[in-house]
N, C-alpha and C positions, 0 to 999 in steps of 0.2 A: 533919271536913272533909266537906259534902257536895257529889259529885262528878254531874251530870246528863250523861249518857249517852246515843247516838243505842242505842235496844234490839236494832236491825239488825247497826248495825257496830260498835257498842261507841266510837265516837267521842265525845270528850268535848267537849259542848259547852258546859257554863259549871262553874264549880267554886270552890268556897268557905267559909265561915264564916256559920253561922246554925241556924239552930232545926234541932233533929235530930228522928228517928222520933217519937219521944213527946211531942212536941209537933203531931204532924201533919202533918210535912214530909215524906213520903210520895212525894208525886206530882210531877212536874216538871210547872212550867208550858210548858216546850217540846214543843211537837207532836212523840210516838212518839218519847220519851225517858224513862226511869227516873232513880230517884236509890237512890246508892250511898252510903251513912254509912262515913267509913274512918278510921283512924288518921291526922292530923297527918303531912304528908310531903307534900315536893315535887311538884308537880303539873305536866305542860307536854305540852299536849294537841299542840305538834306532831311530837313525837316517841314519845306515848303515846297509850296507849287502855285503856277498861276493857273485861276478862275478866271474864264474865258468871261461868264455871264455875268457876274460879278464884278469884273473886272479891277482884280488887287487881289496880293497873296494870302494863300489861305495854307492851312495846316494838310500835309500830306497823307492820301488816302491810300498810297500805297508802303508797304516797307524799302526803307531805306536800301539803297544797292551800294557796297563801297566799289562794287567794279566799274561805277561811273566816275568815282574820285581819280583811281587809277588812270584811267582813259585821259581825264583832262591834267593828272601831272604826266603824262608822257607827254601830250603835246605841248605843255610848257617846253619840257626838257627839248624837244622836237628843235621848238623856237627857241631856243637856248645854244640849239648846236647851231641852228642854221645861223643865229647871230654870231658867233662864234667865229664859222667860218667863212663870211662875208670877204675878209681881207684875201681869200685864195681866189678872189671872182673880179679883184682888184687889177687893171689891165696892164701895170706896172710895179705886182708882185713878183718878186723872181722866183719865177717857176717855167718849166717845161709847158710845152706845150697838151704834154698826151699826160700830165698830172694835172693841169688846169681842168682838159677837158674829163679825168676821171674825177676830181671834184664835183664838176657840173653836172654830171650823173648822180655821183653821191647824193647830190642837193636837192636833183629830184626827185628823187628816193626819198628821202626823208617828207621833202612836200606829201608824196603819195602815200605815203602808209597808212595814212588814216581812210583812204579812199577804199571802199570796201569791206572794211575792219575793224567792227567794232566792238572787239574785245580786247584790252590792252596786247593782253598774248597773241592776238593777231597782228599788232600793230606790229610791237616786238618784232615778230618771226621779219617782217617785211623792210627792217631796217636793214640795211645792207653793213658789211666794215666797212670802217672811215679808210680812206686812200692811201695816210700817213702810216695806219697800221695802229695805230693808237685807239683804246677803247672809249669806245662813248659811254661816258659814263651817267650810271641814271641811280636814284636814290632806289634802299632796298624796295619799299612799299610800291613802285612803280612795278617790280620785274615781279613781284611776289603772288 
């Protein structure tokens, strides 16, 4: 299981199933966070956190934040659109050319909103409208 880590507070920010050390999974891509390789075992970042010296989860000394919950269902939702709308990036979807290319702006817009912003609400604000005109739709608890 590898487990990515804020290195400050030992808060767990994503955690999972995939390539381990020796493969080169080493570094987390989250800004000023490590990754921890650990045994198979329940993981629930609102009630845990990783112990750097210790090394293995331990019970959280801070109070729980739900505005971290928020934060990582956007970027689900994020990744949700962005798989979504893959097929407009499709070089033999019939589409315009100046719709293609406000897609591909769209897209990176979405990439970038987390860049900078970490507060769902800031996320939020930094989502642009979809091209179509159609709303992105996100669950209440995300906008809330």
């Amino acid at each position: 299981m590898n487990v990515h880590y804020d290195t400050t507070t030992g808060q767990i920010v994503s955690y999972g199933y995939g390539a381990d050390h020796s493969d080169g999974f080493d570094a987390s891509p989250y800004p000023g966070c490590a990754v921890a390789l650990l045994d198979d075992q329940p993981v629930d970042p609102r009630t845990q956190q990783f112990d750097v010296v210790a090394w293995k989860l331990v019970a959280r000394t801070d109070p729980y934040d739900p505005e971290s919950d928020r934060v990582a269902q956007l970027r689900d939702a994020v990744r949700a659109e962005l798989a979504a709308s893959d097929k407009f990036m499709m070089p033999d979807y019939p589409m315009s050319d100046a719709a293609r290319a406000a897609w591909t702006v769209y897209r990176q817009a979405l990439r970038d909103c987390s860049k900078g912003n970490a507060t769902s609400a800031a996320m939020l604000a930094a989502i642009p409208a979809r091209p179509d005109g159609s709303t992105l739709t996100l669950s209440p608890e995300v906008t809330t």
